[in-house]
C-alpha positions as CSV (number, residue, x, y, z in Angstrom):
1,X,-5.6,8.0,-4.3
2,X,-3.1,10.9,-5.5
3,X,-4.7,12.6,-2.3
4,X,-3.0,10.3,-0.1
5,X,0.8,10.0,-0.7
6,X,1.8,8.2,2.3
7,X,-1.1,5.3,1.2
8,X,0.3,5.9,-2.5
9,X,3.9,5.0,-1.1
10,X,3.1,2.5,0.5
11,X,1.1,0.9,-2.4
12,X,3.9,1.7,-5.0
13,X,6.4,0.1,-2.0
14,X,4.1,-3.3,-2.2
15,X,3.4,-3.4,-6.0
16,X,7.3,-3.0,-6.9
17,X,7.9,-5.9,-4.2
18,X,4.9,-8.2,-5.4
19,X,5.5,-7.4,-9.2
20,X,9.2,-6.8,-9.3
21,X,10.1,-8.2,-13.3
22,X,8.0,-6.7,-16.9
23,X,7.2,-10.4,-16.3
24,X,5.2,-10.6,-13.7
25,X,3.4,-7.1,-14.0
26,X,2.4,-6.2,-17.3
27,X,2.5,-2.5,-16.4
28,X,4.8,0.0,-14.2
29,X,3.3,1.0,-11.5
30,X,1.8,4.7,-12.7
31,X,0.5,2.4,-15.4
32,X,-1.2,0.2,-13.2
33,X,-2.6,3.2,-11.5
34,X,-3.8,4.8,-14.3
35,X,-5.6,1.2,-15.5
36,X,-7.1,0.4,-12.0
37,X,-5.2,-2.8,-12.5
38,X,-6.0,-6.3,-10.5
39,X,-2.6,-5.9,-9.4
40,X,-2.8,-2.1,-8.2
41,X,-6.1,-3.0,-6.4
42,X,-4.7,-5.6,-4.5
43,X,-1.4,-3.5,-3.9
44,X,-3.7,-0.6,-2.6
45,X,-5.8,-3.3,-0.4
46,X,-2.4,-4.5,1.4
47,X,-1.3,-0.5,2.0
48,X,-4.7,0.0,3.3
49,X,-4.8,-3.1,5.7
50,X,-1.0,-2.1,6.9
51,X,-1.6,1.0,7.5
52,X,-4.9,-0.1,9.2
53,X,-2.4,-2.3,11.3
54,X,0.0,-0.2,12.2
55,X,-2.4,2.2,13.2
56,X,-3.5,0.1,15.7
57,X,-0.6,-0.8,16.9
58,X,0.3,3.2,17.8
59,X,-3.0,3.2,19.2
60,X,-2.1,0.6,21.8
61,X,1.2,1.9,22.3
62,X,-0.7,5.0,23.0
63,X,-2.9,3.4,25.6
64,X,0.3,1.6,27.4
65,X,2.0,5.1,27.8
66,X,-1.2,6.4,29.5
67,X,-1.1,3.5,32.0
């Protein structure tokens, strides 16, 4: 994903919020990202479904303008 920062930011944003303690997350995030962690999947699944979501939500915002 290094590709992608905005989707990288995001993830890291979600991870540090899920996982904020050493206990909860056994790993820092980079850690995590270097693993391919449960926990840095899942963060990377909610970025991808927010930005999916808010994607749509310019879309329509779009449309309305257009109208």
């Amino acid at each position: 994903m290094q590709h992608d920062l905005r989707l990288r930011a995001a993830a890291r944003a979600i991870y540090d919020n899920v996982y904020p303690a050493v206990d909860l997350a056994p790993f820092s995030f980079d850690e995590a990202e270097r693993f391919g962690t449960v926990e840095y999947r899942q963060a990377v699944g909610a970025a991808q479904d927010a930005r999916y979501v808010l994607e749509a939500q310019h879309d329509q915002l779009l449309f309305a303008a257009i109208l």
